[in-house]
BASEKOL-552574 format. One record per residue (C-alpha): residue number from 0; residue in one letter; x, y, z. Coordinates in Angstrom, 3 decimals. Each point is the difference from the previous one (the first is absolute). Layout:
- num,residu,px,py,pz
- NUM,A,X,Y,Z $
...
//
This chain:
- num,residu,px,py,pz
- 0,X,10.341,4.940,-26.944 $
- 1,X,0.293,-1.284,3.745 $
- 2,X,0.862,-3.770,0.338 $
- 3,X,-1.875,-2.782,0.682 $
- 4,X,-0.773,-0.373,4.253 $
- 5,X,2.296,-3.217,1.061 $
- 6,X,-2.541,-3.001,1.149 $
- 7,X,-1.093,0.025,3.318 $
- 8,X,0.811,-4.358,0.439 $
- 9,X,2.974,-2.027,-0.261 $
- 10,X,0.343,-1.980,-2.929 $
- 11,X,-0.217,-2.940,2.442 $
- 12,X,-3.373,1.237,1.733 $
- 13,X,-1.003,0.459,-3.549 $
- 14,X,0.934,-3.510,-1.269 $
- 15,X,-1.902,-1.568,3.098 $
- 16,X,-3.055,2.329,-1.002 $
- 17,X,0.232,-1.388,-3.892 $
- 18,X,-0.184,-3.765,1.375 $
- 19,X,-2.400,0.350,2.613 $
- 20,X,-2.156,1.786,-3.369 $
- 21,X,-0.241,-3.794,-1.816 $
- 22,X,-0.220,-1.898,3.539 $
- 23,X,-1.716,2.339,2.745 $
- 24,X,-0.667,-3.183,2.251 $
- 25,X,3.427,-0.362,1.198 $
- 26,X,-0.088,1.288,3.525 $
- 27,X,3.824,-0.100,0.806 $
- 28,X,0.623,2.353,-3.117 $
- 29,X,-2.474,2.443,1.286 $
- 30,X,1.193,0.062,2.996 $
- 31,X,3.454,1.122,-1.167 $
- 32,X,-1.653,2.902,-2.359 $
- 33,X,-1.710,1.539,3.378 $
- 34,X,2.913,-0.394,2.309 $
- 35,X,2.063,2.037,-2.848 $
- 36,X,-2.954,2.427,-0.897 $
- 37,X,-0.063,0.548,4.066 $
- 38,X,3.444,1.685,-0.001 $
- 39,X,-0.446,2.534,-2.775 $
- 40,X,-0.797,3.152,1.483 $
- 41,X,-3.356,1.915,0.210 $
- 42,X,0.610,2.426,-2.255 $
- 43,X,0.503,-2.596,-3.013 $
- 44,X,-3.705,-1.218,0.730 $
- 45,X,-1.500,1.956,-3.748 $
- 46,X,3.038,-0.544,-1.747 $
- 47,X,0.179,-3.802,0.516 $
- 48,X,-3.643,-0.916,0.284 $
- 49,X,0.093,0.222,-4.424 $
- 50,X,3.360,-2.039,-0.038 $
- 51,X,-1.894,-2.674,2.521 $
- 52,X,-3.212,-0.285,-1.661 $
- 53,X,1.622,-0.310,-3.923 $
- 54,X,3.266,-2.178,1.305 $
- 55,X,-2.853,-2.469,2.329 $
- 56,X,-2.521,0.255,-2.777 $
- 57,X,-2.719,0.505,2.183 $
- 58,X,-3.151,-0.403,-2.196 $
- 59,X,1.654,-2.116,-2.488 $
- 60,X,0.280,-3.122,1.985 $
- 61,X,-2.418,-1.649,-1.747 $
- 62,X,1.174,-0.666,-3.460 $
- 63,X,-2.820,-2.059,-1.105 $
- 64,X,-2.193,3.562,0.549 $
- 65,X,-2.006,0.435,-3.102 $
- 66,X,-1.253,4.137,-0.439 $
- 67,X,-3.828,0.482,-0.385 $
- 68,X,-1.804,1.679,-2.354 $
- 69,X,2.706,1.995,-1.549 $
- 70,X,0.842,1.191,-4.065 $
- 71,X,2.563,-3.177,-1.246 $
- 72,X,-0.916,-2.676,2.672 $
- 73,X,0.588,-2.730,-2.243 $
- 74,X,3.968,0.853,-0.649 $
- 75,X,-0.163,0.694,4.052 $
- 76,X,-0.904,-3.682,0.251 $
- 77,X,2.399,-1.170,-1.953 $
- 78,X,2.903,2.089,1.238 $
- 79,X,-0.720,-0.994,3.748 $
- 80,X,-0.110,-3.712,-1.208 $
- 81,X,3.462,0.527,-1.704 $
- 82,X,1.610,1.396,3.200 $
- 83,X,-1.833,-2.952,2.244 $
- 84,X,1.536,-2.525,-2.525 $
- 85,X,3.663,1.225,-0.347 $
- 86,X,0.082,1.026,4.366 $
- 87,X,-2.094,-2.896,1.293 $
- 88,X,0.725,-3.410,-1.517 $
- 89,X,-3.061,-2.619,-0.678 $
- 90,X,1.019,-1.409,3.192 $
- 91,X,-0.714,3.087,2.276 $
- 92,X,-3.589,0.252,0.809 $
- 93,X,-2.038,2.456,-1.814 $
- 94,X,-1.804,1.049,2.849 $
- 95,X,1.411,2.958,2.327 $
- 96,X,-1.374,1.602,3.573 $
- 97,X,-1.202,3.458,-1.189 $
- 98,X,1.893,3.163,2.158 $
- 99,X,-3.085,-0.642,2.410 $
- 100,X,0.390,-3.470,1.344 $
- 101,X,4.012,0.510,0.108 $
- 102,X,-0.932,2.466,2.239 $
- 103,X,-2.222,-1.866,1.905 $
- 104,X,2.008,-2.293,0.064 $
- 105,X,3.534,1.852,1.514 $
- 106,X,-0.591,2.947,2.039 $
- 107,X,3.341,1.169,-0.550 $
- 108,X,-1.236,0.798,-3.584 $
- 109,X,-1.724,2.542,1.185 $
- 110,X,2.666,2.402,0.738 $
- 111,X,1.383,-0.083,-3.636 $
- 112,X,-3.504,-0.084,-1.316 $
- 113,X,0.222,3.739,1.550 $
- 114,X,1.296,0.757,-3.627 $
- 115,X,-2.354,-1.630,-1.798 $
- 116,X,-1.148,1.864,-3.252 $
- 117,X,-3.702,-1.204,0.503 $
- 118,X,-2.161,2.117,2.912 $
- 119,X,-2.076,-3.005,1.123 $
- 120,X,3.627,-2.088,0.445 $
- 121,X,0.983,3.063,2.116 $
- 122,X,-2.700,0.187,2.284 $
- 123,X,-0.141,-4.117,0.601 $
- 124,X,3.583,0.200,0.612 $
- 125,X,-0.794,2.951,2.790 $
- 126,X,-2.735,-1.930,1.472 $
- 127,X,2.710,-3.333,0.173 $
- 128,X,2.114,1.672,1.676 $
- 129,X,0.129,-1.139,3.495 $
- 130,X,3.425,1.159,1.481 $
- 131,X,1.523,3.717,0.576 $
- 132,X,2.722,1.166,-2.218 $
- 133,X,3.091,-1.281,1.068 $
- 134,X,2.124,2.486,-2.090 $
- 135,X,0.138,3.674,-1.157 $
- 136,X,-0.455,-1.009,-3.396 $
- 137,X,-3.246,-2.463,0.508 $
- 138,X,-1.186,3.451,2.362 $
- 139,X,0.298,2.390,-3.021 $
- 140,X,-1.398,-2.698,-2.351 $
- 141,X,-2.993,-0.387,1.907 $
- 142,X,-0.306,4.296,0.497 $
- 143,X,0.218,0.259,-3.527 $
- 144,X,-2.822,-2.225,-0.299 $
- 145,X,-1.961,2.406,2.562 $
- 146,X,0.609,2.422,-2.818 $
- 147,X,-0.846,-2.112,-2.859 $
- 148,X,-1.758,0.943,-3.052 $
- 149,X,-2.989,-2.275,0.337 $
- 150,X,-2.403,1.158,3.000 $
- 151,X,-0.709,-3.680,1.004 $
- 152,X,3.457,-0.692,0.656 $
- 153,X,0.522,2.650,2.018 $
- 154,X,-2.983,-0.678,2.109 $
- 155,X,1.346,-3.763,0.046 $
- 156,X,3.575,1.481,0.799 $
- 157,X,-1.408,2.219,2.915 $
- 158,X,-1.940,-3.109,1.634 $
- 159,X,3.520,-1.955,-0.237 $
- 160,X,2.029,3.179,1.711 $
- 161,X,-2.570,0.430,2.768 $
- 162,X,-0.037,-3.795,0.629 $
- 163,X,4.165,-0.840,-0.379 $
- 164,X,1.751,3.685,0.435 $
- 165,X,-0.589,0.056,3.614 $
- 166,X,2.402,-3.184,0.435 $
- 167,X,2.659,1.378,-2.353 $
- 168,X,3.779,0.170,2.314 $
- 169,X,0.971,3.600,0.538 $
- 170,X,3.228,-0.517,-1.870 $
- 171,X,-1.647,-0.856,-3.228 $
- 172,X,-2.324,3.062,0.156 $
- 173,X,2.580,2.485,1.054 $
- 174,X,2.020,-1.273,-3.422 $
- 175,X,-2.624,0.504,-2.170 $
- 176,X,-0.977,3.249,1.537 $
- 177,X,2.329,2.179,-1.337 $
- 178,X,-1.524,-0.552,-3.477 $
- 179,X,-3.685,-0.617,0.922 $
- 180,X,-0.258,2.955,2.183 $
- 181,X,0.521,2.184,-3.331 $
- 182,X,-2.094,-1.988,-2.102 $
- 183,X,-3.086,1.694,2.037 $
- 184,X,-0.164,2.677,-1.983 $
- 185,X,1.729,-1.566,-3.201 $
- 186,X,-1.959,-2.464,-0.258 $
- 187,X,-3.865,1.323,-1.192 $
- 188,X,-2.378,-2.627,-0.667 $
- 189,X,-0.593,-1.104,3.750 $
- 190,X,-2.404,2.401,2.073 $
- 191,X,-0.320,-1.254,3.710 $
- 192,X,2.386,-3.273,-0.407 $
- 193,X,2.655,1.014,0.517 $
- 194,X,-1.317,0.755,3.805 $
- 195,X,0.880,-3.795,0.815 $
- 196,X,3.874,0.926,-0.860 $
- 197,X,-0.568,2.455,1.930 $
- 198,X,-0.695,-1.905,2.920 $
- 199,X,2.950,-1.985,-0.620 $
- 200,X,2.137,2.469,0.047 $
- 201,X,-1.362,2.194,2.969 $
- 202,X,1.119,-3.125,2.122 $
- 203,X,2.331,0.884,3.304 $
- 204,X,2.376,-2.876,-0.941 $
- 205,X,-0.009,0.728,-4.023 $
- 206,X,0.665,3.689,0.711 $
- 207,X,2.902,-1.474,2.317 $
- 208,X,1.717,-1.976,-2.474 $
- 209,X,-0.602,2.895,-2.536 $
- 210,X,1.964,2.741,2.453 $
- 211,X,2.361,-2.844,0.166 $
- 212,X,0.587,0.181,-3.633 $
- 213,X,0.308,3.405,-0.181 $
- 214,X,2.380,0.461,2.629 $
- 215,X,2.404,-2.165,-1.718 $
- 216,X,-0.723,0.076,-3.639 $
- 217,X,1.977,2.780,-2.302 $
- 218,X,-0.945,-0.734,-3.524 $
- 219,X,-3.412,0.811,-1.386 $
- 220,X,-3.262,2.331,0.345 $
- 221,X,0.179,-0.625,4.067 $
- 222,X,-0.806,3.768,0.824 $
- 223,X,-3.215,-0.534,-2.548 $
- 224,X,-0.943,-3.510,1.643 $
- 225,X,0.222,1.972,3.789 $
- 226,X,-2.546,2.817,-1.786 $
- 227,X,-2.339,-2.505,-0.868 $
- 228,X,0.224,-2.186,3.304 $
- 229,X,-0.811,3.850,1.945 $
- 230,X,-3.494,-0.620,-0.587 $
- 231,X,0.366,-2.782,2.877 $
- 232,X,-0.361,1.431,3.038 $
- 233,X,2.304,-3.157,1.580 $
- 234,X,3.131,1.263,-1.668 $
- 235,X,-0.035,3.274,1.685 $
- 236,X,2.034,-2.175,2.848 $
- 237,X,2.402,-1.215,-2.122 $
- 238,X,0.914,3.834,-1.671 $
- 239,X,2.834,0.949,2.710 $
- 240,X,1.642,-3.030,-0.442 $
- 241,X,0.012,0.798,-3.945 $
- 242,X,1.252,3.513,0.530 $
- 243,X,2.932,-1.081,2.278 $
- 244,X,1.369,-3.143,-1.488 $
- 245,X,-1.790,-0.272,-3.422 $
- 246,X,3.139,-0.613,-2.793 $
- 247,X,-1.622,1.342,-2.690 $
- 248,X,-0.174,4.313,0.463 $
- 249,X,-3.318,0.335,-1.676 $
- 250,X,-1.515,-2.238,2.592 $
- 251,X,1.607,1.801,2.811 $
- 252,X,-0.701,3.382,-1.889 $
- 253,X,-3.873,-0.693,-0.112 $
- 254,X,-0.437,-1.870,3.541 $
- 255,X,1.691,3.483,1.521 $
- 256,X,-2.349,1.965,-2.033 $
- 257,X,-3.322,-1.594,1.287 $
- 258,X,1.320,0.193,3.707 $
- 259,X,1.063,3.341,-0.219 $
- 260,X,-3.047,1.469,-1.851 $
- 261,X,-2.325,-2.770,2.302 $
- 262,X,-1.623,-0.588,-3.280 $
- 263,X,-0.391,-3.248,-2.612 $
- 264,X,-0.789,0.325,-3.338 $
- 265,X,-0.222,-2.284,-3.086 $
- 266,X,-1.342,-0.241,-3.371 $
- 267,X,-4.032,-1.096,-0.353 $
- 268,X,0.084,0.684,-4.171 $
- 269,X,0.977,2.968,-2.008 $
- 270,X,-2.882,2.784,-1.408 $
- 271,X,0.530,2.831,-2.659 $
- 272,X,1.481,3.253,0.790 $
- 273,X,-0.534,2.582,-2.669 $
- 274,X,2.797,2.436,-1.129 $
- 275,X,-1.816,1.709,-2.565 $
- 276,X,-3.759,-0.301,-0.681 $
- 277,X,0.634,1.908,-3.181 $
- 278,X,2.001,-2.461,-1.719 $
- 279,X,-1.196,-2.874,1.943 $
- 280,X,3.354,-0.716,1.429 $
- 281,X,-0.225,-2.243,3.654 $
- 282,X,1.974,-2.711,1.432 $
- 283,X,-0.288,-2.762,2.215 $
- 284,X,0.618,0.474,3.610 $
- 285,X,0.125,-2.363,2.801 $
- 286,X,-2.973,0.353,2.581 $
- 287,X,1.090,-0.205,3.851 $
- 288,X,-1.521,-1.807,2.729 $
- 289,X,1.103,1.365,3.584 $
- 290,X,-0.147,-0.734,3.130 $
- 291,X,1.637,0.847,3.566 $
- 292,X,2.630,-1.800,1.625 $
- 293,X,1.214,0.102,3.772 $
- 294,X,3.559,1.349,0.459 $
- 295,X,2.295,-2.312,2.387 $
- 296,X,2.733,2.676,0.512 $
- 297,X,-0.564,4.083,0.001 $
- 298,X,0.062,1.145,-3.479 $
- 299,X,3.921,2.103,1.096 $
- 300,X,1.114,-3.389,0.612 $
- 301,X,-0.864,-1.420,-2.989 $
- 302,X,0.943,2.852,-2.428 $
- 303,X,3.480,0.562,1.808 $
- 304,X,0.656,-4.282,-0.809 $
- 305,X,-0.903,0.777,-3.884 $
- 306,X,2.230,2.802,0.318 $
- 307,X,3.008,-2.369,1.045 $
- 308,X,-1.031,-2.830,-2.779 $
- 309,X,2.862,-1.080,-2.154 $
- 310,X,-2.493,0.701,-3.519 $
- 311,X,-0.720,3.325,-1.239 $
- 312,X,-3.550,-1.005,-0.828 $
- 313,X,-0.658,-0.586,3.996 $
- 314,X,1.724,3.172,0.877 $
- 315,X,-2.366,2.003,-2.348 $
- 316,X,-3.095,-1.716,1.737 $
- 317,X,1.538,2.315,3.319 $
- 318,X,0.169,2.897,-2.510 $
- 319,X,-3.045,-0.130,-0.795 $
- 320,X,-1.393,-0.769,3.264 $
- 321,X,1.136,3.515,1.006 $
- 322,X,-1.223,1.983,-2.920 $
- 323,X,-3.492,-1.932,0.023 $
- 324,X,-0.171,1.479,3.425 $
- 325,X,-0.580,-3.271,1.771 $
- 326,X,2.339,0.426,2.712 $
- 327,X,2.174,2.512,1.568 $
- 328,X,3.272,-0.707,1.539 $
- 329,X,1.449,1.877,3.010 $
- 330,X,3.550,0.933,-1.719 $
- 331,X,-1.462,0.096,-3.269 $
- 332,X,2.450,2.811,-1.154 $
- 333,X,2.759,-2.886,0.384 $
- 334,X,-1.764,-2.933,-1.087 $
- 335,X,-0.557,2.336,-3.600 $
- 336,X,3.445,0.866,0.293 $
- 337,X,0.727,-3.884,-0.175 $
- 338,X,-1.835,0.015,-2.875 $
- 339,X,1.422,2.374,-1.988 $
- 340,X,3.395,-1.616,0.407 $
- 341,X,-1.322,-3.444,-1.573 $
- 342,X,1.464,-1.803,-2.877 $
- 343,X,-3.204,-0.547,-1.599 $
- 344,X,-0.921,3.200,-2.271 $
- 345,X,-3.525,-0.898,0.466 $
- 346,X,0.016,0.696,3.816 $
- 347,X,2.019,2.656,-0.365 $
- 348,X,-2.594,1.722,-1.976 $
- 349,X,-2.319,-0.368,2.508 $
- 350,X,1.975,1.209,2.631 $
- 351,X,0.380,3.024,-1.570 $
- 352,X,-4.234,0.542,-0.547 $
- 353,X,0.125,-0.675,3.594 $
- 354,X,2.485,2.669,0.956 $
- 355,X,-2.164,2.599,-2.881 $
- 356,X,-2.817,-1.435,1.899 $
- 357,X,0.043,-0.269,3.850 $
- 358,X,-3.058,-1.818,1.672 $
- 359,X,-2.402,2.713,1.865 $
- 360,X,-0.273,-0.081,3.641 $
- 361,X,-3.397,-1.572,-0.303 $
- 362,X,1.359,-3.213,-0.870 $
- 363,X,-1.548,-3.070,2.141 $
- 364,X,2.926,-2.477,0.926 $
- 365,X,-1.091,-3.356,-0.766 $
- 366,X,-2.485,1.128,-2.394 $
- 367,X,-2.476,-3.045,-0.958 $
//
């Protein structure tokens, strides 16, 4: 039986969360709960938005609330007067703003009302927000929304992108890229809103600080973020500087690729490929978008750098260049004779198909 996942908030984001739950008017508390909800990263935007809606209360503010026209309302009566009487004192007022006029009232509500369990919270909350996301986490909050469950709200979130994304900072959106850019196809309730992200992300200056990132990160999916970001034709600029000085060898192993084949591709959504009819036996395969790329440097230049990289897995992208037939070096007799003296079994292996298998005369150098 797997474990329990650990909670997504601090105890002390939590504990700030639980008292702004019986007094949601005090404006220096919430602003303490979004500066610390601001640095949790993208990626935790599902995971925490339960924790923040039960640990706020969001709903529940109102514990004078009396349910409607339900089996038992009578003992619901008297239960909600029992909790107003032993939480709120006959001095408090009986008498508290509803979720609506708090929100009316603080704009800043808005972005935690994001997580509100009710739709038509959700949607006033989207159209009161006035401001752009000013971190990756208030970005994915606000995409997840575009992918909500309720189709209002994700018309109200699209209205709110296409009015505040444009004015997001490149920074931001190049953080939270590396996780939206694969919710795309993960994600399967939005249809055509998750075109405004896309125009976020197909920015000169986002797809700057992105290359940026993946030049110098070295932990994580970064090869998988750089497939996704291919479908921008503004990174194609950026993809030499990845193959040369990227730290992570998938990145370097997939920018070489694309320049040496002159080719992008990345993953639109997966389809069924059968393997037998008979028994009805298929699996799920990813479906390719493609498109050409212009080559900076002849494709011999490129494929004798891979050749010299310090990772196997760049090395076999020269390999492979060869036996795909996309180039064909002068001394190529030599250059496979490298090869086959490599530490790496795997381009070994294909040195050898490539001595079994010598390239025709035919061969175009520089093949597009």
């Amino acid at each position: 039986m797997s474990s329990p996942a650990l909670p997504v908030l601090s105890p002390s984001l939590s504990a700030k969360l639980a008292a702004l739950a019986t007094r949601p008017a005090m404006n220096h508390e919430l602003d303490d709960i979004l500066t610390e909800l601001a640095a949790l990263p993208a990626h935790h935007v599902v995971r925490a938005s339960r924790e923040i809606a039960t640990g706020a209360g969001l709903g529940w503010w109102q514990p004078d609330r009396r349910p409607r026209k339900v089996v038992g309302a009578r003992w619901a009566t008297l239960f909600f007067r029992r909790v107003r009487e032993r939480f709120w004192p006959k001095s408090a007022p009986l008498s508290f703003p509803s979720d609506r006029e708090l929100l009316a009232a603080n704009a800043n509500l808005a972005w935690l009302y994001l997580f509100h369990p009710s739709g038509y919270l959700r949607v006033a909350a989207l159209h009161r927000i006035d401001t752009a996301p000013a971190s990756p986490f208030f970005l994915a909050a606000l995409a997840w929304r575009l992918n909500d469950w309720v189709p209002q709200v994700r018309e109200a979130a699209r209205l709110c992108a296409d009015r505040e994304l444009p004015l997001v900072e490149a920074h931001v959106a190049a953080t939270a890229a590396p996780y939206l850019l694969g919710r795309r196809i993960a994600w399967n309730r939005w249809t055509h809103e998750h075109d405004t992200l896309d125009q976020v992300f197909a920015r000169e200056d986002v797809l700057e600080a992105l290359a940026a990132q993946l030049r110098v990160g070295t932990t994580g999916p970064l090869a998988a973020c750089l497939r996704h970001a291919l479908r921008f034709a503004g990174i194609d600029a950026h993809l030499i500087e990845l193959a040369r000085h990227a730290r992570q060898p998938s990145v370097r192993a997939l920018a070489y690729r694309c320049l040496i084949s002159g080719r992008a591709d990345w993953v639109v959504g997966f389809e069924w490929m059968w393997i037998d009819k008979v028994f009805f036996v298929r699996r799920r395969v990813p479906k390719l978008g493609t498109r050409l790329i212009g080559r900076v440097e002849p494709a011999t230049d490129l494929v004798r750098e891979a050749a010299r990289d310090t990772s196997a897995a760049v090395r076999k992208i020269a390999a492979d260049a060869l036996i795909a037939k996309q180039c064909q070096l002068p001394d190529q007799e030599s250059f496979v004779a490298q090869l086959a003296n490599d530490k790496s079994a795997a381009v070994r292996s294909r040195a050898d198909y490539l001595v079994r298998h010598p390239p025709s005369a035919d061969v175009l150098v520089d093949k597009p």
